[in-house]
C-alpha positions in Angstrom: 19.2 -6.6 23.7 21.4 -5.4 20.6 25.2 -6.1 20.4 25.9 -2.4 22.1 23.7 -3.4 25.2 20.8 -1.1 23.9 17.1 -2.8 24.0 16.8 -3.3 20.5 13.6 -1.7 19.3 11.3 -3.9 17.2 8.8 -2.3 15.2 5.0 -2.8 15.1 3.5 -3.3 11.9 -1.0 -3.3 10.8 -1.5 -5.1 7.7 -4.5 -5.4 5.5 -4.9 -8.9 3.7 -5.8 -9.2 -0.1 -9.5 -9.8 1.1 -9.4 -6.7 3.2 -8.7 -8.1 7.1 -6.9 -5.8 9.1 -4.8 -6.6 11.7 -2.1 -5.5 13.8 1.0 -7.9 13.7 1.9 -9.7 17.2 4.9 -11.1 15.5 7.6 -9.7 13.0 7.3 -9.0 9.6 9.8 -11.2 8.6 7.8 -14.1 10.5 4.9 -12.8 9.1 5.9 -13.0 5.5 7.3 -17.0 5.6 4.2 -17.9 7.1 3.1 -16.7 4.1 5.4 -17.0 1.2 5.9 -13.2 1.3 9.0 -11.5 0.9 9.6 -9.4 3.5 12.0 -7.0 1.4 8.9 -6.2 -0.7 6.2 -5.8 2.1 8.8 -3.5 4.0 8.7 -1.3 0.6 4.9 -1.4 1.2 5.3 0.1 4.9 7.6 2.3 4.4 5.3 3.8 1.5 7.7 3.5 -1.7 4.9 0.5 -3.2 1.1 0.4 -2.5 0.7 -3.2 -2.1 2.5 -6.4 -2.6 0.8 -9.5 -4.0 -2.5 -7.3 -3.1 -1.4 -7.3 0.9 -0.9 -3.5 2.3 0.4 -2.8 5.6 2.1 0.0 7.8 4.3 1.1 10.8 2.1 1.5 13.6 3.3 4.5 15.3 4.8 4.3 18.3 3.2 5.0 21.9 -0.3 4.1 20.2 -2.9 2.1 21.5 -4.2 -1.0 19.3 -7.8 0.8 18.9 -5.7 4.4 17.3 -3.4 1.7 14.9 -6.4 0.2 13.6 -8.0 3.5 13.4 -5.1 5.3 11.7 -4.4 2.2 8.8 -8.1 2.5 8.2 -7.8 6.0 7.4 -4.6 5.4 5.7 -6.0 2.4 3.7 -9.2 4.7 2.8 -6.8 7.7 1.7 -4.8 5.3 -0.8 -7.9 3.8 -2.1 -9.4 7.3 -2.9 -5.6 8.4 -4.8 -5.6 5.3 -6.6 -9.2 5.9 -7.8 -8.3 9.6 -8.7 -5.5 7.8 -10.5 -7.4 5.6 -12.6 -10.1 8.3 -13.6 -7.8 10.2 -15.1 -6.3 7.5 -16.9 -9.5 6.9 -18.2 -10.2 10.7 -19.2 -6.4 10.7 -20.8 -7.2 7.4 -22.5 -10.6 8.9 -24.2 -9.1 12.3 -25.1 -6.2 10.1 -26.9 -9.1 8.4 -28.6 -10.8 11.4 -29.7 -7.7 13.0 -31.1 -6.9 10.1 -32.8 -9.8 9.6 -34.5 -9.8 13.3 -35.6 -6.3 12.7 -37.0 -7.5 9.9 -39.7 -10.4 12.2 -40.2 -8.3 15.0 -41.5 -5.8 12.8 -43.6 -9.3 11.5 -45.1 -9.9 14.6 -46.4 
């Protein structure tokens, strides 16, 4: 109970380990991370969605109401979206990287002339 005689509300969290495990949390993220040498500050960045990962460990609010089976459900689709973005990402990274190559190299080409 909070300090204003409110239940406090403590929040459920899914996270997704560096080998890929998924699990929902049974304790709080804060006892989570110092079983781990996490920082919590950084993994709470991860769940609210302002970083993708931390120290290659993703994770997530699990929404509220939800039964363990629709969490588990629901971070795997999230996990599978982020993948997919970071992928789209990288590709064109890669295309900007080649098209940077080939203007370069038409560059020294024409101050060879």
């Amino acid at each position: 109970v909070a300090a204003d005689n409110k239940p406090s509300v403590k929040r459920r969290y899914w996270v997704c380990s560096p080998q890929g495990d998924l699990e929902l949390l049974t304790c709080s993220m804060a006892e989570f991370c110092k079983e781990r040498s996490l920082a919590a500050s950084s993994m709470s960045k991860v769940a609210a969605g302002r970083a993708d990962h931390y120290k290659g460990w993703r994770c997530g609010h699990a929404r509220d109401g939800a039964s363990e089976d629709e969490i588990l459900a629901e971070a795997y689709e999230k996990l599978r979206a982020q993948e997919e973005r970071i992928a789209e990402e990288e590709r064109r990274a890669a295309g900007h990287k080649a098209s940077e190559g080939r203007r370069r190299r038409a560059e020294k080409a024409a101050a060879v002339e």
